[in-house]
C-alpha positions as CSV (number, residue, x, y, z in Angstrom):
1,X,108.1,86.9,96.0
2,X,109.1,90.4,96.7
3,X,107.5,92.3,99.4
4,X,105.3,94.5,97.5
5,X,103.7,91.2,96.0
6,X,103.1,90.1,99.4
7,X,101.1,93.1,100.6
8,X,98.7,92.3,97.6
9,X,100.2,95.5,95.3
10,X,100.4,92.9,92.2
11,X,97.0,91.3,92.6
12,X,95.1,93.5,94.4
13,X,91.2,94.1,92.4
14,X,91.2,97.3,91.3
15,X,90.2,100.1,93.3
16,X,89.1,103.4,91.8
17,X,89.5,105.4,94.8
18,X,92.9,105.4,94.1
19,X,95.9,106.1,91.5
20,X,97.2,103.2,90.4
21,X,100.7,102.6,90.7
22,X,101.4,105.7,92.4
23,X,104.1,105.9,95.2
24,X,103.4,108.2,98.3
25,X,106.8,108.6,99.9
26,X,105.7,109.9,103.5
27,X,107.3,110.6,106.9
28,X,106.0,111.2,110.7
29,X,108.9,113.6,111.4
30,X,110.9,115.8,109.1
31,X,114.5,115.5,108.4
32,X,114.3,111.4,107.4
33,X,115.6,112.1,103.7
34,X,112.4,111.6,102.6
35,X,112.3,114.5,99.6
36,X,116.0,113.0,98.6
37,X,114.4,109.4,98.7
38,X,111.6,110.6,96.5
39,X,114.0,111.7,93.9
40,X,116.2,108.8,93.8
41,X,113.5,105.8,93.4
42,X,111.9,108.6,90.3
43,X,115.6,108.3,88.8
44,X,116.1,104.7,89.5
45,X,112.3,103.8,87.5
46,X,113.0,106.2,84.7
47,X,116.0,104.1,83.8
48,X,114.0,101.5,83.8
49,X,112.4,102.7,81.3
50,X,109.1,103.9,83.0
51,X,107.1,107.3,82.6
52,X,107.6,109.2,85.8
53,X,106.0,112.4,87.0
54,X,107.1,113.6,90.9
55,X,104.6,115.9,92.3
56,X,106.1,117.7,95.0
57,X,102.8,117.5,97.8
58,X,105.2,119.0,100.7
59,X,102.5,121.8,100.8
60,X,104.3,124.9,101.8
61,X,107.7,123.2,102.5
62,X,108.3,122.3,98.9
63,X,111.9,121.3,97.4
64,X,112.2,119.5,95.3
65,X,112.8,121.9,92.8
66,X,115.5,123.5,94.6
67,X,117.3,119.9,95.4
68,X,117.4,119.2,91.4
69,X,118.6,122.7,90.5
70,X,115.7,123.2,88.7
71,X,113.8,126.7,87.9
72,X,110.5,125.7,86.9
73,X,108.4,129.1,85.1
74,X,105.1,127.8,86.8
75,X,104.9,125.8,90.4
76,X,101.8,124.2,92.0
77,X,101.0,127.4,93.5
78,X,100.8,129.1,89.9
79,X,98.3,126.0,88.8
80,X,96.2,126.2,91.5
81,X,95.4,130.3,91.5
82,X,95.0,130.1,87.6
83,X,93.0,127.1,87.2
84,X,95.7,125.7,85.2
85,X,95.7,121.8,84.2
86,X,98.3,120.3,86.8
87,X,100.4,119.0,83.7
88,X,101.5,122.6,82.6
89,X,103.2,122.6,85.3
90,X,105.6,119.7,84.7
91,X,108.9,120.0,83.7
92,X,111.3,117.5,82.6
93,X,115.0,117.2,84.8
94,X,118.0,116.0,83.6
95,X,117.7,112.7,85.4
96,X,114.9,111.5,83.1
97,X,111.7,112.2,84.6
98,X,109.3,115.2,84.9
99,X,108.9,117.5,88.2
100,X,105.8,119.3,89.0
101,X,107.2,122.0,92.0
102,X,105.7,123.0,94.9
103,X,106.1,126.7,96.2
104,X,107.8,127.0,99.6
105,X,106.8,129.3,101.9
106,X,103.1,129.3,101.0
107,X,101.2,129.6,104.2
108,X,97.6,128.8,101.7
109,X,99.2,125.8,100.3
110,X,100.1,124.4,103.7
111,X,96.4,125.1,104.6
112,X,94.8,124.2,101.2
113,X,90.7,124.4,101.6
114,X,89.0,120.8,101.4
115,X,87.5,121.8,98.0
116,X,91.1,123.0,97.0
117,X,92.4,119.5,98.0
118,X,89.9,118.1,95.8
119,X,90.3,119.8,92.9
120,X,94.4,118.9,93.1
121,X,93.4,115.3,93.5
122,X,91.6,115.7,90.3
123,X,94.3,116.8,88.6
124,X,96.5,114.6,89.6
125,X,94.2,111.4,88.2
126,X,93.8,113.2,85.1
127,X,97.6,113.9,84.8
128,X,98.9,110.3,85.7
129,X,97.2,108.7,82.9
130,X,99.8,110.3,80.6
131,X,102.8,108.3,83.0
132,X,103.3,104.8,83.7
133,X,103.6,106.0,87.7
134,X,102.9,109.2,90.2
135,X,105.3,109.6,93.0
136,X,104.0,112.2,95.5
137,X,106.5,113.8,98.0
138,X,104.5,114.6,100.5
139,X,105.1,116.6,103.6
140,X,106.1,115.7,107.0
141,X,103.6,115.0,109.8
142,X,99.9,113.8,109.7
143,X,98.0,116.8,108.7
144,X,94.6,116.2,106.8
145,X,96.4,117.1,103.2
146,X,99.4,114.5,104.1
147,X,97.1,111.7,104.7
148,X,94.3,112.9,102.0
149,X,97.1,112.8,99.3
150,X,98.8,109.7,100.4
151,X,95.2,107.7,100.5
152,X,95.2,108.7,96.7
153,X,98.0,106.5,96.2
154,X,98.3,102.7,95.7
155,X,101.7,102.7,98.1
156,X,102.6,104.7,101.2
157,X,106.1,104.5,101.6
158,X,107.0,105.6,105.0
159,X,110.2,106.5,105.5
160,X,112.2,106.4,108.7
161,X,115.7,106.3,110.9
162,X,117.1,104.9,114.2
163,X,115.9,108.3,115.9
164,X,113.2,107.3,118.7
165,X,111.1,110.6,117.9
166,X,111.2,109.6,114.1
167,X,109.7,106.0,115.0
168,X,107.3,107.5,117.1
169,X,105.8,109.9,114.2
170,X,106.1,107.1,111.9
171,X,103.4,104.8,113.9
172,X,101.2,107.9,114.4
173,X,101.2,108.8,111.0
174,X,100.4,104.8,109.9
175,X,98.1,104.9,113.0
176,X,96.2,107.7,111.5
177,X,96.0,106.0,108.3
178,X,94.4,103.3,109.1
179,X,92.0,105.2,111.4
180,X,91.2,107.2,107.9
181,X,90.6,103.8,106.2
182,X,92.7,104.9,103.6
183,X,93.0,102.6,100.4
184,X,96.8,102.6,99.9
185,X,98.9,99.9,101.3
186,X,101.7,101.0,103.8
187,X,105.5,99.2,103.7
188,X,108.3,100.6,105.8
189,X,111.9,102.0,104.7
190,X,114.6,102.7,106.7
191,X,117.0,105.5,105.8
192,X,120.5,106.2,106.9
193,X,120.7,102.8,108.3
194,X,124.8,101.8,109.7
195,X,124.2,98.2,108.3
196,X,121.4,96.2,107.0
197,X,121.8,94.4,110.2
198,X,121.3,97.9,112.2
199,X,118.5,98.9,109.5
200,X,116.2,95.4,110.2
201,X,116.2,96.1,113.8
202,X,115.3,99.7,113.7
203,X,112.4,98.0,111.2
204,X,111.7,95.7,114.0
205,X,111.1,98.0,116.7
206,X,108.5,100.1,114.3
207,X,106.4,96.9,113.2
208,X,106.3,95.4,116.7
209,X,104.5,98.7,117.7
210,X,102.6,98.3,114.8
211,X,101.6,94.8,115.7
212,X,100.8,95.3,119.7
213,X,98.7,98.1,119.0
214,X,97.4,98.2,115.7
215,X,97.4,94.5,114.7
216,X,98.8,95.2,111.6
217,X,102.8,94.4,110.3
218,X,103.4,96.7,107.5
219,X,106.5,94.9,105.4
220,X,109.8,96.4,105.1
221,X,110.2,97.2,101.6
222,X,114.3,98.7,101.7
223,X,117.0,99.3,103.8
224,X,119.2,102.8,102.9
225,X,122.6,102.1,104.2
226,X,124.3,105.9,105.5
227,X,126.2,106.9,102.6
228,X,128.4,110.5,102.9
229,X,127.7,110.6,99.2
230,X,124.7,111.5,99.8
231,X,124.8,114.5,101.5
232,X,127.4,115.7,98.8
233,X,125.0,114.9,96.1
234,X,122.8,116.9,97.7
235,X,124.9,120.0,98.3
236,X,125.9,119.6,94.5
237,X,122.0,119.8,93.5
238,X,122.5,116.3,91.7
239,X,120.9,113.5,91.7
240,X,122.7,110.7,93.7
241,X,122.0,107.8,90.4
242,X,123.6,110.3,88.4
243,X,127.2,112.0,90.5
244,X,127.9,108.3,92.5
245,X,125.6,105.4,90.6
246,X,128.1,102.8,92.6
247,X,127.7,104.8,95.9
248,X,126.2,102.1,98.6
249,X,123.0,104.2,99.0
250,X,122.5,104.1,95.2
251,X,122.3,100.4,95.1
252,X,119.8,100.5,98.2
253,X,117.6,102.3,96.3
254,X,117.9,100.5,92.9
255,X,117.1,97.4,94.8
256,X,113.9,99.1,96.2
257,X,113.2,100.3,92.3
258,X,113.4,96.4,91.6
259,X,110.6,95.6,93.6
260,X,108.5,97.8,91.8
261,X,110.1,96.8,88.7
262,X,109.2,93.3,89.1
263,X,105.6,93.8,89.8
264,X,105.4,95.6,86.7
265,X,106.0,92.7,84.7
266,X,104.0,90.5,86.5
């Protein structure tokens, strides 16, 4: 039984206050990987053969774009000031999957209204019946349109290192969650592990918090060994599946597209 299947992803009943399927990949504290993550596990379930749309949801801080080498002609901010349907704005990347771009810099994104929110959330269900799965990059931190965009989703992943600041943001943003009673189930990855060895006890120290104060244990769903190939794929504005698909990294994140492979076909 993988770990997904163990939260209840797989046999959950169906809840229509949220997207089915569809991954938030979420962070406490900035600088985890988290946007990198995001891409890779899109890459590694296209070549699976699923239908992926990313949504860049880092609201003001977006990047995705710019970490593909992509040039999209309309962003999120474009859609939203037009009244456009969220799926004109997707564009298909190289590594087999479409993109729908933030806009950095955008002080109104970053401070979307409620009724703004609310509208994107509607087209985002509307748009994610044309893919098999929604991954949302969302933003660092736990402001309201982090947390109102990763309730949408059936999975939070949150994403976290060995750095005590970055534990400590990733128990308030689970912490806040919870408070929010938001829908989504939350499991745990750590990134830019040394070992698996170093990677289950960084895990350890996150869920015990978890478990003393919150009385919940949110599952570790994958382990992302540090990989300098990374970085360099990165830098090169290429996916890391498609410059190094035998890099260490790469397999960590296959083996975390496997999970959700699996419950797929269950």
């Amino acid at each position: 039984m993988t770990e997904l299947a163990k939260i209840g992803v797989a046999a959950v009943k169906p809840n229509t206050d949220i997207i089915a399927g569809a991954i938030a990949i979420a962070s406490g504290k900035g600088g985890v990987g988290k946007t990198w993550l995001a891409i890779s596990l899109a890459q590694a379930l296209a070549r699976r053969g699923e239908r992926i749309v990313l949504f860049d949801g880092d609201l003001g801080l977006a990047n995705v774009d710019i970490q593909l080498g992509l040039t999209p002609a309309l962003d999120l901010g474009t859609v939203i000031e037009r009244k456009l349907p969220l799926a004109r704005a997707a564009i298909r990347c190289a590594a087999g999957f479409d993109v729908i771009a933030g806009r950095s810099g955008s002080d109104s994104l970053a401070n979307i209204p409620l009724h703004r929110l609310s509208a994107l959330t509607i087209g985002l269900r509307e748009m994610a019946l044309q893919y098999d799965r929604v991954i949302i990059d969302l933003g660092a931190g736990i402001d309201r349109p982090v947390r109102h965009l990763a309730a949408q989703c059936q999975t939070a992943l949150i994403v976290a290192n060995d750095e005590p600041t970055t534990l400590t943001d990733a128990y308030a943003l689970i912490k806040m969650l919870i408070a929010d009673q938001a829908p989504c189930r939350v499991g745990i990855v750590i990134n830019s592990a040394q070992d698996s060895v170093q990677g289950r006890q960084t895990y350890a120290t996150l869920s015990k918090a978890c478990q003393n104060f919150l009385k919940l244990n949110p599952p570790l769903l994958g382990i992302v060994r540090r990989d300098s190939k990374v970085k360099e794929a990165i830098r090169a504005q290429v996916p890391l599946l498609t410059r190094h698909p035998a890099a260490i990294a790469a397999q960590d994140i296959e083996a975390l597209a496997n999970q959700f492979s699996l419950i797929n076909q269950t």
